[in-house]
C-alpha positions in Angstrom: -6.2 11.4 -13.2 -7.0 7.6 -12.4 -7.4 6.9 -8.6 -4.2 4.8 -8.4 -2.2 8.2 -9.0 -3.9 10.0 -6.0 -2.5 6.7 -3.8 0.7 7.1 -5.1 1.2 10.5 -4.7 -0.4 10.4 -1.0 2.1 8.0 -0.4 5.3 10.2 -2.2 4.8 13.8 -1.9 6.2 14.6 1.4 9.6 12.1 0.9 9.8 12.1 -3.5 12.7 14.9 -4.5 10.6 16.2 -7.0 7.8 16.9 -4.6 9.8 18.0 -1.8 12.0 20.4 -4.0 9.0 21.8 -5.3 7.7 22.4 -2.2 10.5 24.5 -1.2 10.2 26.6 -4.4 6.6 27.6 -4.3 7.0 28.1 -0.4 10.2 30.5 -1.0 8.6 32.5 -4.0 5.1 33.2 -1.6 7.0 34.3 1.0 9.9 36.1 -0.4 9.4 36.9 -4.0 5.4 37.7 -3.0 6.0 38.6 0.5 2.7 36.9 1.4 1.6 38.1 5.3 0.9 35.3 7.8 -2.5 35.0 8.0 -3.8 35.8 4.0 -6.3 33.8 2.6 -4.9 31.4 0.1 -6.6 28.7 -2.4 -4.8 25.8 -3.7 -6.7 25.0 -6.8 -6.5 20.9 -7.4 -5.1 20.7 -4.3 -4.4 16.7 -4.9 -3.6 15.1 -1.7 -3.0 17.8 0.2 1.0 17.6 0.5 1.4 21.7 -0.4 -2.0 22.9 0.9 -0.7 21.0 3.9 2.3 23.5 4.2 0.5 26.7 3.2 -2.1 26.1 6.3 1.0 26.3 8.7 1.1 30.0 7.8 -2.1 30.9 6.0 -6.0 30.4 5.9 -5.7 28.1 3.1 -8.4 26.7 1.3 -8.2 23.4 -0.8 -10.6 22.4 -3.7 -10.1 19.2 -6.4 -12.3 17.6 -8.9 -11.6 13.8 -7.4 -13.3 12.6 -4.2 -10.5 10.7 -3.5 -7.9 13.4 -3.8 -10.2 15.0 -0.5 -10.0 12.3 1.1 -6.5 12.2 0.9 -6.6 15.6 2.0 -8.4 15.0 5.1 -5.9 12.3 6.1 -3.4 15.0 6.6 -5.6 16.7 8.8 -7.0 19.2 6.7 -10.8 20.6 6.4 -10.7 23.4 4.3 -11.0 21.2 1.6 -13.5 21.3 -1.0 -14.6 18.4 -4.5 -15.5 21.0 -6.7 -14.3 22.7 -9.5 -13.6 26.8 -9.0 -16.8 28.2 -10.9 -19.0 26.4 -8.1 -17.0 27.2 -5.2 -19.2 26.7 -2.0 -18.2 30.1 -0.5 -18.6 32.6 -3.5 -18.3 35.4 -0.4 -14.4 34.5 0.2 -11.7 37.0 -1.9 -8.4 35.0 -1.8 -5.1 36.9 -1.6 -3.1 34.2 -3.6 -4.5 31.5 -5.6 -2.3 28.5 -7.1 -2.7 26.2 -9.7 0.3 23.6 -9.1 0.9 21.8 -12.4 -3.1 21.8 -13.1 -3.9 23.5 -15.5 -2.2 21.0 -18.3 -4.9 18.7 -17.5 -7.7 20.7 -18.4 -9.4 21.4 -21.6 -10.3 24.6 -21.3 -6.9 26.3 -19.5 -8.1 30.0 -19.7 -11.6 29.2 -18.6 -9.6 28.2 -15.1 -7.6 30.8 -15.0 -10.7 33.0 -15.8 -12.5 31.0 -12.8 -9.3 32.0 -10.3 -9.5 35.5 -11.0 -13.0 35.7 -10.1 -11.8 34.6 -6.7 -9.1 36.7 -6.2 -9.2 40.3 -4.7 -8.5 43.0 -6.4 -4.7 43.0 -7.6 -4.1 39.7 -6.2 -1.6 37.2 -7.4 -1.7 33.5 -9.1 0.9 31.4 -8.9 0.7 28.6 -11.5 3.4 26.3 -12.7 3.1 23.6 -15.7 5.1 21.0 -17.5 7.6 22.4 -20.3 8.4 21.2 -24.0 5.9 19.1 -26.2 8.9 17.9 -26.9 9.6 16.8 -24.0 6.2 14.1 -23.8 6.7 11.3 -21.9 4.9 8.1 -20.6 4.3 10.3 -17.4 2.0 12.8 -19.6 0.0 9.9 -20.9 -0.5 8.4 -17.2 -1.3 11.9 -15.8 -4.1 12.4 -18.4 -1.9 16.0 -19.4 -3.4 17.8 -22.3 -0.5 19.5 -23.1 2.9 20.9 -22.3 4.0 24.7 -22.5 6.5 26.9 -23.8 7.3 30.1 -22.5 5.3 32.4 -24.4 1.9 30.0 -24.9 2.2 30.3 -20.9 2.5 33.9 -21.4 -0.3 34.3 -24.3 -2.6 31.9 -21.6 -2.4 34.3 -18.9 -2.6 37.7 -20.0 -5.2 36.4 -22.6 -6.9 36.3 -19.3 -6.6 39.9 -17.5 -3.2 39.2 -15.4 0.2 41.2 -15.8 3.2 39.1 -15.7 5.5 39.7 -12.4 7.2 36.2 -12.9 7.6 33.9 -15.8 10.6 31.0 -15.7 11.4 28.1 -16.7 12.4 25.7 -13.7 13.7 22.3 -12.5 16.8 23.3 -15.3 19.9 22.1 -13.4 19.0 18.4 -13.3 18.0 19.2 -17.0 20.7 16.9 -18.8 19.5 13.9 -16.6 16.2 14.0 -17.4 16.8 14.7 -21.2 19.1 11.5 -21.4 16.3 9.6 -19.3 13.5 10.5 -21.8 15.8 9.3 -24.6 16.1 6.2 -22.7 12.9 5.8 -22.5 12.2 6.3 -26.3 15.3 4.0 -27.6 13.9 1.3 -25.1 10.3 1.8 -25.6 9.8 2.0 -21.4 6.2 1.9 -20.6 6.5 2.4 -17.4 6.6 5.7 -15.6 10.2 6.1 -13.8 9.2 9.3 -12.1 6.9 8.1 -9.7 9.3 5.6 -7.9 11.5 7.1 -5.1 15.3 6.5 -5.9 18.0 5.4 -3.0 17.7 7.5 -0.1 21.5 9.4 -1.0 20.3 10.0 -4.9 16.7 11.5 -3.8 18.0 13.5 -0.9 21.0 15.3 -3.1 18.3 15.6 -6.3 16.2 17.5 -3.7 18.7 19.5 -2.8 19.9 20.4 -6.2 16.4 21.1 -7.6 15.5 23.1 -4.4 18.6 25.6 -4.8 16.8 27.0 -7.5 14.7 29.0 -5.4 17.3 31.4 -4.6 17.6 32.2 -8.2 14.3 32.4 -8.5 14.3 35.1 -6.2 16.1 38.1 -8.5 16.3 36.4 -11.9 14.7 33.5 -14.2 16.0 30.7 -15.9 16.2 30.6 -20.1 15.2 26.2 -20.0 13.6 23.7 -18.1 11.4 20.8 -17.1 8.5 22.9 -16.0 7.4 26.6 -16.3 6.7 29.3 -13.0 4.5 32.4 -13.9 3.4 34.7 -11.0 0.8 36.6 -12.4 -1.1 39.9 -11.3 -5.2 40.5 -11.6 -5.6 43.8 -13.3 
């Protein structure tokens, strides 16, 4: 991503809906779908600034590694030192086995998608979990793909064929961020019938909109829990190393 983005988000992810809603989801399916044990090694994988790695270290040894020096740096800001520029293939402590791995909306920016996945494996112990979620619908492809450098967007089963292409059995696969679904669909249209070249989604909206879309977004959590939804913005997957 260009370094501007790395600002931005350092500057959004703890107050931005979107960020904070996600938050909340990937916290409630580690500790409740995965029933993750307080003290379990964990690697955030393109950790970014550090807003999530941030929240896992309140509860877990976590372990933070990005491509972008910047992104680090970011990361340190919050306070955090388990934080690595590297990519996972050169890892500076090939001795740790992680418990949980996640790759937050990464692995769309990568060329090679299974080789990363193949990468996180290595790392994890035996039977251990990744938790990776991604951008949904090439349909869907906005001025925020092009500005985030995404290589592509997913559909259910390519997520699928991705990860068990890859040695993990699927305990989770859903499509996510579906009840503010219509909003963003008219939104892209906008953008498209107005030729907006300018990213919307990375400005924070009046404090009463972006507090009730946080709250909306992050409900879906609890459905999350016992069932899966059939659309979406973005894709979940929990998947399990053979």
């Amino acid at each position: 991503m260009e370094e501007q983005l790395y600002r931005t988000f350092y500057e959004l992810e703890e107050r931005h809906w979107w960020f904070v809603a996600r938050q909340r989801i990937v916290q409630e399916l580690i500790e409740q779908r995965l029933k993750l044990p307080s003290g379990a090694c964990v690697l955030d994988a393109g950790c970014g600034t550090g807003a999530i790695l941030k929240m896992l270290s309140q509860r877990y040894e976590a372990y933070g590694t990005d491509t972008s020096p910047l992104a680090i740096e970011f990361s340190k800001k919050r306070g955090l030192s388990r934080v690595y520029c590297c990519t996972l293939d050169t890892f500076p402590h090939p001795d740790v086995q992680f418990d949980l791995v996640t790759l937050l909306d990464v692995i769309e920016h990568v060329d090679d998608d299974r080789g990363v996945l193949q990468q996180a494996s290595r790392l994890l112990k035996p039977g251990g979990p990744v938790l990776v979620t991604v951008p949904a619908y090439r349909w869907l492809w906005s001025k925020h793909d092009e500005v985030n450098h995404h290589k592509r967007r997913y559909i259910s089963k390519e997520l699928r064929r991705v990860l068990e292409g890859t040695g993990f059995r699927i305990e989770l696969l859903s499509y996510y961020n579906t009840f503010l679904f219509p909003l963003a669909l008219m939104d892209r249209m906008a953008e498209r019938i107005l030729h907006r070249n300018v990213d919307a989604a990375l400005r924070i909206p009046p404090r009463f909109i972006n507090s009730l879309f946080a709250s909306i977004f992050s409900t879906e959590r609890f459905v999350l829990r016992r069932t899966t939804f059939p659309f979406g913005l973005s894709l979940v997957a929990i998947g399990r190393k053979s």
